[in-house]
Residue, then its C-alpha position, 0 to 999 in steps of 0.5 A: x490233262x496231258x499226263x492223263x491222256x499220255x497214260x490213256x494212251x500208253x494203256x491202248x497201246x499195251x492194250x494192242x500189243x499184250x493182244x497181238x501176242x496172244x493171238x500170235x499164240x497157237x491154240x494147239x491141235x484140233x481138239x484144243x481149238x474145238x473146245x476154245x471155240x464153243x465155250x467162246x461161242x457160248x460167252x458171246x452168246x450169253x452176252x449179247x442175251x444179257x444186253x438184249x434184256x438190260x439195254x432197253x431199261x437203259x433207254x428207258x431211264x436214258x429218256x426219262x433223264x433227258x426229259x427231266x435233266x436235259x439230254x446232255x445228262x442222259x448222253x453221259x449216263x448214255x456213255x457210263x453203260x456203254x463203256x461199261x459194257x465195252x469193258x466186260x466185252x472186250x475184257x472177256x473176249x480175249x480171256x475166251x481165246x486165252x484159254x487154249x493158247x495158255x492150256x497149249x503153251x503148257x506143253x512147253x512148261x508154266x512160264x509159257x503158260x503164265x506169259x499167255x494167261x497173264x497177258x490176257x489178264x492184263x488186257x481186262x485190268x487195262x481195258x477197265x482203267x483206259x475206258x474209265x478214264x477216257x469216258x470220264x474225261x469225255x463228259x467231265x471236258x464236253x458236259x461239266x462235273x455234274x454230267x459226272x455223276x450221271x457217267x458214274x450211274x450208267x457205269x453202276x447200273x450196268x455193272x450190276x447187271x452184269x455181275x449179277x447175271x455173270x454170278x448167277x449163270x457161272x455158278x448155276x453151272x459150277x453147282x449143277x456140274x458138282x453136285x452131279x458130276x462129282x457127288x453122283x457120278x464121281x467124276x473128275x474136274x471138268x470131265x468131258x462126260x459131264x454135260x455141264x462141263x462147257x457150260x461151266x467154263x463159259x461161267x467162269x468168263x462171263x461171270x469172273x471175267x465180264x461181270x468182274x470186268x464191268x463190277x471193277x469199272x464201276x468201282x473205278x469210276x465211283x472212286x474217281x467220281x466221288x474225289x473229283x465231287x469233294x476235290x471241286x466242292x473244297x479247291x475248285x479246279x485244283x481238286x479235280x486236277x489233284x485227283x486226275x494225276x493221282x489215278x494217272x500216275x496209278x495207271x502209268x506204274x500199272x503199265x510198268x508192273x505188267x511190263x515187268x511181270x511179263x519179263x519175269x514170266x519170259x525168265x521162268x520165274x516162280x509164279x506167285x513171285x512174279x504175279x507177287x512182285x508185279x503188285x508190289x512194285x505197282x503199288x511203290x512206283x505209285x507211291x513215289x510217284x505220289x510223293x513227288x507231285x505231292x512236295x512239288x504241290x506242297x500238300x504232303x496231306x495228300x500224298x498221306x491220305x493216298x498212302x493210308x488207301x493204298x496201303x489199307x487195301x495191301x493189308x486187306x488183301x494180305x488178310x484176306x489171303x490168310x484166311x482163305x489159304x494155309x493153315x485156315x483152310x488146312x484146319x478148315x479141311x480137316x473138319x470134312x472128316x466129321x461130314x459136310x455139315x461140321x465143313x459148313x459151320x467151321x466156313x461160316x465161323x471162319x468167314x464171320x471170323x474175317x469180318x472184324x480184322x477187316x472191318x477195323x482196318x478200314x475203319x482205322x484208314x478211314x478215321x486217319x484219311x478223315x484227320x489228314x483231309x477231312x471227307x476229302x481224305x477219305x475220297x482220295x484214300x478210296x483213289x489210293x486203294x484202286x489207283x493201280x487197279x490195272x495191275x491188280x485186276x490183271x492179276x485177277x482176271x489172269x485166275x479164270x484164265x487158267x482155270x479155262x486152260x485145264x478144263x480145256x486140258x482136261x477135256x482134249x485129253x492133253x498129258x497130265x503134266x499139262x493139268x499139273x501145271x494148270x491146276x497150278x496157275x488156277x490154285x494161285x488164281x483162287x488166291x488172287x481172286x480172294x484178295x481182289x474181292x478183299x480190295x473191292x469190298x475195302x475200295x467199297x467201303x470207302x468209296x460208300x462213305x464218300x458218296x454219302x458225304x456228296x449226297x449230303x451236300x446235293x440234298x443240303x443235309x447239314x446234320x443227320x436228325x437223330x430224333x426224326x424216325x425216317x432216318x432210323x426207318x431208312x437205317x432199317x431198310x437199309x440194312x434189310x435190302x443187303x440180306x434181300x438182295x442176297x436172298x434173291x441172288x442166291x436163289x437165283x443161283x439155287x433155282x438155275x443149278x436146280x435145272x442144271x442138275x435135272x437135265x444133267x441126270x437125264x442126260x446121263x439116265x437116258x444116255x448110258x453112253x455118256x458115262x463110258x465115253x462113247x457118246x457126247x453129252x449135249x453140251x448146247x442145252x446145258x448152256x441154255x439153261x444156265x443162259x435162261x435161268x441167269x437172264x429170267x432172274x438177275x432183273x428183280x435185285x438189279x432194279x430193287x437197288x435203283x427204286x429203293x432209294x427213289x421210293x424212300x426219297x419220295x415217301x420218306x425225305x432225304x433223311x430217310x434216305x440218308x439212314x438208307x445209306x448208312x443200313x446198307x453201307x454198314x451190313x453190306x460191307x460186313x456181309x460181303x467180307x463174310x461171304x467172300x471168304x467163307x466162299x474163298x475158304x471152301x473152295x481151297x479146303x476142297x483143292x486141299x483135299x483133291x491134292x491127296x490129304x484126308x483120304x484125297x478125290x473120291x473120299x467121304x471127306x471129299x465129298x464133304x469140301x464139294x457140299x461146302x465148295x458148293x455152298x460157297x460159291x454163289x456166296x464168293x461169286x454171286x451174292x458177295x461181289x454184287x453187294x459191293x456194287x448195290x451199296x453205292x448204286x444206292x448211293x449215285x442213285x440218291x445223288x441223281x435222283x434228288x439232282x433231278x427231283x430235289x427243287x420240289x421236294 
C-alpha cells in the first residue's frame, strides 16, 4: 500500500503544480477573457443543474442501501458518486480557464499553445486516476472488499449521468449551431454572429471534459473492481495486492510520460510526435515495470495477461485511428460530391466495417488472458488496458481544449495565424479522441466479461442453463436495451437541437443586425436551452440501466439476468464501435473538406460532410460512449443488487 499512496501522492502534487502553471498563463486582451468567462459561467451553470437533478436520486437509493445492506455500504456508494462527481468538476474547470491561455499562447507559436492545453488535459487524466484510486483504497482499508462493489456502483451511476447529460446538451448545441449557422446562414466555424456558438464551447466542456471525465473514472474503477473481486476469490490478499501495484505502477509511468511531453512541448516539438511519444512511453515504463514485479513475485502469468490488455488496447486505438483518418476519410470525402446521403451510407458502412477488426482483437486478448490465468487474466488484461490511463486521458481531455482555444480565437477576432495553429491542435484532438473511445469501448469489453464472472460467482451461478427460457428472454432483452437506450439518447439529442435551431432562426429573423455584426446574438438562451433539453431528457435512459436488471432479477431469476448481461455486453460493444467511428469518420471527412479539397468551405460537397458531421455526433459523442457505461452498470448493478436480495430469492 505504500507504492500505492506514493503514486496517489506524486499524481496531487503534479495535480497542483500542472495548475498553477496554467493559471500563471495570460488570458490575453480583454476580449479573450470575456468569452473565457461566459463559457466558464455556462459549464459551472450547467453543472450544478445537472447535480441538482441526480443527487436526489442518489440519496434515495443511498437510504434504501443503508436499510437494506447497512450504512457502511451506503457511504461507499456515497463516496463513488461523489469522487465521481469531484472528478468531472475539477476536471472541467480547469479545461474552462485553459481555453483562453492555450488560444493566447498561440500568438507566441503551437509549442506554447500545446504546453497550455496539454497541462490542462493532464489535470483531468490525473484527477481521474488519483480520485480513483484514493476513494477505493478508502473503503477497501475502512469498509472491507465488499463495500467495493458499492464504491464502484455510486462511481457507474454517477458517471452515466453525466455522460449522458454532457452528450445530449454538447451536441444539441453542435447540431443547432451546423444546421443553421453553417447550412443556412453560411457561417463559419464558431462565428460570433451565430447565437449558439457559446453554447457550443460550453458543449465541448461539460460534455468531452466532464462526462468523458466522470465515463473514464467509472471504467477505471470498474476495471480495479472487477480484479481485486477475482484476485480475492482465487489468492486472498495477494490478489488484491497483485493488482493494486499493477494500476500503481500505471499511474507512476503516466506521471513520468506528462512530465516528458511537457518537456517536448518546451522544445517546439511537432505535436503528434509529442502527444505520440508521451503514450508510447507510458505504456513501456508500464510495461517494465510490470515485468519486474512479475519475476520478482515469480508469476510471469501476470506480467503476460497485463502485457496482452496493454497491448490489445494500443492495437485498438491504432485501428480506430486508421478508420477515422487518411485515406478512409479521404474516400469517405470524396463520396460528398454524390450529396449528403452517399456521405451517410459510405460512414455507416464505414463504421460497420470497423466493427470486426475490432471485435476479433479483443476476442483474440480475451481468449489469450483466459489461457494465462483464467477470468482472472481477463480482469488483469482489463487492468493492463486502463492502467495508464492518466496519460492517455490527458491526451484526450487536451483535444476539447484546444478546440476551445480557436472558438475563443475565432470569436475575439485574433489573427488567422492563431486559428491556424488551433485548428491544428483540434484536428489532432479529433484523432486522439477517436482512439480514446476505441480504448474505452475495448476496456469496456473486457471489464464486461469480468464482472460477468463476479456476478456469477455472487448469484452461485455454476453454469448457464441453456434449456431455461429466461436466459435466452434475457439475452433478448438484453440485446434490445443496447438500441433503446441509444433510441432515447439520440432523440434526446434530435428534440434539444430541434429547439436550439428555432431559436437560432428567430434570433437571426428578428434581428437583421446580427448577421451584419452590429448587434450581438443573445448567447444566454442558447444555453438555457441546451441546459434544459439535457436535463429534462438524460434521467429516463440513466434509470432504465439500474431497473432493467432489478426488474429481470425479480421477475425472471438470476439466469435471466445472466442472458441480460451477456445481450447486452455483445450488441453494446459491437454497437459502440460502429458509432463512434461513423461519428469520428464524419467529423474528419468535413475537416477534409474545410482544408480546401473538393471545391472546400461553402461547396455542395461541404455541405454534404456537415449533414453527415452532424449526424455523427450524437453518435460519437452521445449514444456511442454511454453505451460502454450501461453494459456494466448492467452488470455492478446485478452484483449489488442480488448481494442485498439474493438470501430470499
Amino acid at each position: 500500500m505504500i507504492l500505492l499512496f506514493s503514486a496517489i501522492l506524486a499524481g496531487v502534487v503534479l495535480v497542483v503544480y500542472l495548475t498553477l502553471t496554467v493559471l500563471d498563463k495570460s488570458t490575453g486582451n480583454e476580449q479573450t477573457e470575456k468569452i473565457s468567462r461566459i463559457i466558464q459561467k455556462g459549464a459551472r451553470s450547467f453543472l450544478f443543474q445537472e447535480y441538482a437533478v441526480f443527487f436526489p436520486i442518489v440519496f434515495v437509493l443511498a437510504l434504501l442501501f443503508g436499510f437494506s445492506s447497512g450504512w457502511t455500504k451506503t457511504i461507499a456508494f456515497v463516496i463513488g458518486a461523489i469522487f465521481s462527481v469531484l472528478a468531472g468538476f475539477f476536471g472541467m474547470t480547469i479545461a474552462t480557464k485553459s481555453n483562453a491561455r492555450t488560444a493566447w499562447g498561440a500568438t507566441k507559436g503551437i509549442g506554447e499553445a500545446l504546453d497550455i492545453a496539454f497541462s490542462g488535459g493532464a489535470v483531468m487524466g490525473l484527477v481521474v486516476s488519483v480520485l480513483g484510486l484514493l476513494g477505493l483504497s478508502i473503503v477497501y482499508l475502512i469498509f472491507g472488499l465488499e463495500a467495493v462493489s458499492f464504491y464502484s456502483l455510486g462511481a457507474s451511476f454517477v458517471a452515466l449521468f453525466a455522460r449522458v447529460g454532457g452528450g445530449i446538451y454538447t451536441k444539441a448545441a453542435d447540431v443547432g449551431a451546423d444546421i443553421v449557422g453553417k447550412v443556412e446562414a453560411n457561417l463559419p466555424e464558431d462565428d460570433p454572429r451565430n447565437p449558439a456558438v457559446i453554447a457550443d464551447n460550453v458543449g465541448d466542456n461539460v460534455g468531452d471534459v466532464a462526462g468523458m471525465g466522470a465515463d473514464l473514472y467509472e471504467s477505471y474503477v470498474g476495471s480495479i473492481f472487477s480484479a481485486i473481486a477475482l484476485g480475492y476469490a482465487l489468492f486472498g490478499e495477494k490478489g488484491i495486492l497483485n493488482t493494486l501495484y499493477i494500476i500503481s505502477f500505471g499511474l507512476i509511468a503516466s506521471i513520468l510520460a506528462i512530465v516528458f511531453v511537457k518537456v517536448l512541448s518546451k522544445l517546439n516539438t511537432e505535436p503528434a510526435m509529442a502527444l505520440r511519444t508521451g503514450t508510447v512511453s507510458s505504456s513501456v515504463i508500464f510495461l517494465v515495470f510490470a515485468l519486474s514485479y512479475a519475476i520478482m513475485e515469480k508469476n510471469i502469468n501476470l506480467f503476460w495477461t497485463v502485457l496482452t490488455g496493454n497491448v490489445v488496447g494500443v492495437l485498438i486505438g491504432l485501428i480506430t485511428e486508421w478508420f477515422t483518418s487518411g485515406k478512409k476519410v479521404e474516400k469517405l470525402a470524396h463520396s460528398a460530391a454524390m450529396g449528403p446521403a452517399n456521405v451517410i451510407i459510405s460512414g455507416t458502412a464505414l463504421g460497420m466495417e470497423s466493427t470486426a477488426v475490432i471485435t476479433i482483437l479483443i476476442a483474440v486478448g480475451t481468449l489469450i488472458s483466459y489461457k494465462l490465468a483464467g477470468l482472472y487474466g481477463i480482469a488483469m488484461a482489463g487492468v493492463g488496458m486502463l492502467a495508464t490511463m492518466a496519460m492517455n486521458l490527458s491526451v484526450d481531455a487536451y483535444g476539447p481544449i484546444a478546440d476551445n482555444a480557436g472558438g475563443v480565437a475565432q470569436m475575439a477576432g485574433l489573427d488567422k495565424s492563431v486559428r491556424a495553429i488551433t485548428d491544428k491542435l483540434d484536428a489532432l484532438g479529433n484523432t486522439t479522441a477517436a482512439m480514446g473511445k476505441g480504448f474505452a469501448i475495448g476496456s469496456a469489453a473486457l471489464t464486461a466479461i469480468a464482472l460477468f464472472s463476479n456476478f456469477g460467482a455472487t448469484a452461485h451461478i455454476k453454469e448457464l442453463q441453456l434449456q431455461d427460457p429466461n436466459m435466452f428472454i434475457g439475452a433478448l432483452i438484453g440485446a434490445m436495451l443496447t438500441f433503446f437506450f441509444s433510441a432515447l439518447t439520440m432523440n434526446a439529442v434530435g428534440d434539444a437541437a430541434n429547439d436550439m435551431v428555432e431559436e437560432i432562426r428567430r434570433q437571426i429573423r428578428e434581428v437583421p443586425g446580427i448577421l451584419s455584426g452590429a448587434v450581438d446574438p443573445d448567447y444566454e438562451s442558447c444555453i438555457k436551452i441546451a441546459t434544459k433539453g439535457a436535463l429534462k431528457r438524460m434521467v429516463l435512459p440513466s434509470v432504465l440501466a439500474v431497473a432493467a436488471p432489478i426488474i429481470l432479477m425479480l421477475g425472471l431469476g438470476v439466469q435471466s439476468v445472466a442472458g441480460l448481461l451477456i445481450g447486452s455486453t455483445v450488441t453494446g460493444v459491437a454497437l459502440a464501435i460502429f458509432m463512434a467511428n461513423s461519428g469520428g469518420a464524419w467529423d474528419n471527412a468535413k475537416k477534409y473538406v474545410e482544408e480546401g479539397h473538393i471545391g472546400g468551405k461553402g461547396s455542395f460537397a461541404h455541405k454534404a460532410t456537415v449533414v453527415g458531421d452532424t449526424v455523427g455526433d450524437p453518435y460519437k459523442d452521445t449514444a456511442g460512449p454511454s453505451l460502454n457505461i450501461l453494459i456494466k452498470l448492467m452488470a455492478i448493478t446485478s452484483i449489488v443488487f442480488y448481494s442485498i436480495v439474493g438470501r430470499w430469492l
